[in-house]
N, C-alpha and C positions, 0 to 999 in steps of 0.2 A: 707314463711320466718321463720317460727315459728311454729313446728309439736309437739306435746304435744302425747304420744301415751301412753296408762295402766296405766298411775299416780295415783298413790298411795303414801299416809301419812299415816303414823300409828304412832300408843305410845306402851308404853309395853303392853297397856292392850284391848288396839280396834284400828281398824282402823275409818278412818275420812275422808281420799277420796279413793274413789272407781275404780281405774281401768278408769280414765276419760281419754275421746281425743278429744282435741280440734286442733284448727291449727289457726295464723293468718295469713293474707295474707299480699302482700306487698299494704301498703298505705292505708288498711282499721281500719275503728273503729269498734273492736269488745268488746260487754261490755258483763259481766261475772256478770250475776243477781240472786239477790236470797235472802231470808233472814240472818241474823245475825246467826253464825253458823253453814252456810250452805257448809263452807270450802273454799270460796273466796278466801279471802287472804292467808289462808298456799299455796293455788296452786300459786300463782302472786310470793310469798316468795318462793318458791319450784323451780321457773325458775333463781332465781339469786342465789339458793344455799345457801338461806337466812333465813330457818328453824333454829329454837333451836335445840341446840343439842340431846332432850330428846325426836326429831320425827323422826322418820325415812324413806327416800324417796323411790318409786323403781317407775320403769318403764322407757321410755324412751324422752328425748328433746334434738331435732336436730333444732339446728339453723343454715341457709341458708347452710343445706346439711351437717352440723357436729354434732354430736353426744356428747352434752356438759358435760357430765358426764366421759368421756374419756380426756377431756380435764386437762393437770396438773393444781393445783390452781393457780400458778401466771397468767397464759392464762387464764382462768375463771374471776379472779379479772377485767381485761385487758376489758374481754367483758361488763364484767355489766358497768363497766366505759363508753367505749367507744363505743357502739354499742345495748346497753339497758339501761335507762335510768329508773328511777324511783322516782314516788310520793307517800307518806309515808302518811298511814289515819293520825297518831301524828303529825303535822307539827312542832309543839313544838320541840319535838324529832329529828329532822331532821336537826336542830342547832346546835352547843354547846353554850349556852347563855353568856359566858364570852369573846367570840371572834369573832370581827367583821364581818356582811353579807361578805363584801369584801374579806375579808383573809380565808374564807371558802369558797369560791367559788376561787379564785385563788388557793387553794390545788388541786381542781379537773383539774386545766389547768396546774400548775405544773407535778402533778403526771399520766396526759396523754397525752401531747406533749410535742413539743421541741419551744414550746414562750417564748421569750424573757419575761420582766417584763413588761416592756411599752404593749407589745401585749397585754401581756396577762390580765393588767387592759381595753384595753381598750376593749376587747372580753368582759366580762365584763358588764363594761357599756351597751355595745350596746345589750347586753341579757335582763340587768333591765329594759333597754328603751325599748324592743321589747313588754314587759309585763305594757308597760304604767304607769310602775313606776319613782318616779326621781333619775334617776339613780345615781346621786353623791350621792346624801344625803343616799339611802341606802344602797350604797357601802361600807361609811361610818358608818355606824349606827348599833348597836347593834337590836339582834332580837327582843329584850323587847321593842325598840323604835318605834316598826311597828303591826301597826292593822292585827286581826286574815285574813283579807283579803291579805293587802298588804305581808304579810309572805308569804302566801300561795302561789301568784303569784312570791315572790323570790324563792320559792323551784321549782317551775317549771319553772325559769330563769336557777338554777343552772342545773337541768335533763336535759334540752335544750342545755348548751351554747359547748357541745361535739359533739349537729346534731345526735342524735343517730338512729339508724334503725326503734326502738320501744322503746314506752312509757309504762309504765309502772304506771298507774295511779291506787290507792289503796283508795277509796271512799277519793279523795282529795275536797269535799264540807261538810263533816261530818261536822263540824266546826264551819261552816258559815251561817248567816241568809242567806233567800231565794234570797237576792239582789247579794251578794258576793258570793255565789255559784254561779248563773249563767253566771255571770261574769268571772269564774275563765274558768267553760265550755267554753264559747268563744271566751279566751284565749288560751285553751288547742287546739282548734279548727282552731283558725286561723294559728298556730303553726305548726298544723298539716298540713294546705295548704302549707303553704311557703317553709317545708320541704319536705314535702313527705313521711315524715313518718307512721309507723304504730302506733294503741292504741290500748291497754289493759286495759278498763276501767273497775275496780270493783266498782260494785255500786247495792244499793235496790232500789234506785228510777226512779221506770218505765215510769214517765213520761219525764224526761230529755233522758233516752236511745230512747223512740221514737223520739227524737228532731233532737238526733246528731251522735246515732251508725249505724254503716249500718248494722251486724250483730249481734245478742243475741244469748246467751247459759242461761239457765236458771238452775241452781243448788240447788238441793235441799238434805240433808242429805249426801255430802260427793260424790253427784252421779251428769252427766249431761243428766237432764229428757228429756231435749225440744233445740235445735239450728237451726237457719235459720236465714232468714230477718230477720232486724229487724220489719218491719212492719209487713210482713206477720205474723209471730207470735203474733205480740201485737196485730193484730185486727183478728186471726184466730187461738188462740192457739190452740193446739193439744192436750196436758197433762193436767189434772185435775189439781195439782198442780199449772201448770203457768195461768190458769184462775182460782184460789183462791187468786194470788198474785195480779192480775188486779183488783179481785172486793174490794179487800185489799186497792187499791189506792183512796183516799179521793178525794171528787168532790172538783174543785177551788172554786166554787162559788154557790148560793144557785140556779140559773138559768141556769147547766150544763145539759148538756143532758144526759141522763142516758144511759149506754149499757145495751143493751136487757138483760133480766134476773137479772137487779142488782136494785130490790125493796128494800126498805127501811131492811125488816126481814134478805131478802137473803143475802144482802152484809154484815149485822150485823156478821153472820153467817159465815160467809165464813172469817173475818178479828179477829174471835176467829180461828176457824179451823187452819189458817194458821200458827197460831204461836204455834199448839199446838205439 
């Protein structure tokens, strides 16, 4: 669906991703791991054309067989609208706060079909209600009037109510205590059943990608170190790196079971290392 080939970001003065290739498939969840700075989100930004001006892209992205960099910008616009979908880490951001959930989510059905007005409120509705919100009231309702939760499930009502090919999820639980992230994932998930769709999830926390992606890439300084299953990586990694980032992940409980090699000293060790 989505072929990612020598990607590369640069500034004037270094580059930041390295020559990456990734590919997603049609209907799978693939999450793109790694730490803070590790070029996540310029590559997620880099497929909608969605970099600052002051970066510069090369290599190449073919989506379902076209070559998207050939494509003129009104068609580019056309596709992130209609057929790429995206969840923003800022969810704040992702509003303009002086103008109604409603009237910002009927821009994006305006400005990509041909529905009437009745349609296209009740298209709509029936998005807030798929995300288990109450759909009139935040139709209605300014974004200041909605918990950092309830937002977050409207920005992933608006990414949705187009059906896009691919998701586009940009660590959309930053945000959120540990109860409203999960939730959001299950949202993002059942979402993804009912459609068909594919995910792009950026995220550092390895223990939701073993939950819910089917495949990982694991990135580190701009490069992609390690990709496969998702499981088979999380319980077999290959690269040093992505077993610095495992023993990096904090036990739930004080009666979790340890993986092999991760004594008290080691893990200490190993969750300085990784951020160094």
């Amino acid at each position: 669906m989505l072929d990612i080939k020598s990607l590369t970001i640069a500034s004037r003065n270094r580059q930041i991703v390295r020559g990456i290739d990734l590919s997603v498939r049609p209907g799978e969840w693939l999450a793109l791991a790694g730490e803070s700075g590790s070029g996540k989100s310029l590559t997620a930004a880099a497929i909608g054309g969605l970099l600052p001006g002051s970066l510069i892209a090369g290599g190449t992205l073919i989506w379902r067989g076209c070559e998207v960099s050939k494509l003129p910008p009104a068609k580019r616009r056309r596709l992130l609208g209609r057929e790429i979908g995206y969840i923003f880490q800022n969810v704040q951001g992702a509003f303009t706060p002086f103008l109604k959930i409603g009237k910002q989510m009927d821009e994006v059905l305006y400005t990509h079909t041909e529905l009437n007005r009745s349609e296209r409120i009740a298209a709509c509705l029936e998005a807030l209600a798929d995300l288990n919100l109450p759909a009139q009231k935040v139709y209605s309702g300014y974004p200041h009037q909605l918990s950092g939760g309830q937002l977050q499930r409207a920005a992933i009502a608006m990414a949705l109510i187009l059906k896009p090919g691919l998701l586009i999820a940009d660590e959309p639980t930053t945000a959120l205590d540990s109860l409203s992230a999960h939730k959001v994932l299950r949202y993002i998930n059942a979402a993804q059943e009912k459609h068909g769709m594919s995910v792009l999830w950026i995220t550092h926390d390895l223990r939701h990608v073993r939950k819910y992606a089917d495949r990982v890439a694991i990135m580190h300084l701009g490069e992609i170190v390690e990709q496969g299953n998702a499981a088979d990586v999380l319980t077999h990694p290959g690269h040093a790196y992505t077993r610095r980032l495992l023993a990096a992940v904090p036990a739930l409980s004080p009666g979790a079971v340890e993986r092999p090699g991760d004594n008290p000293p080691e893990a200490a060790a190993a969750r300085m290392e990784v951020w160094k």
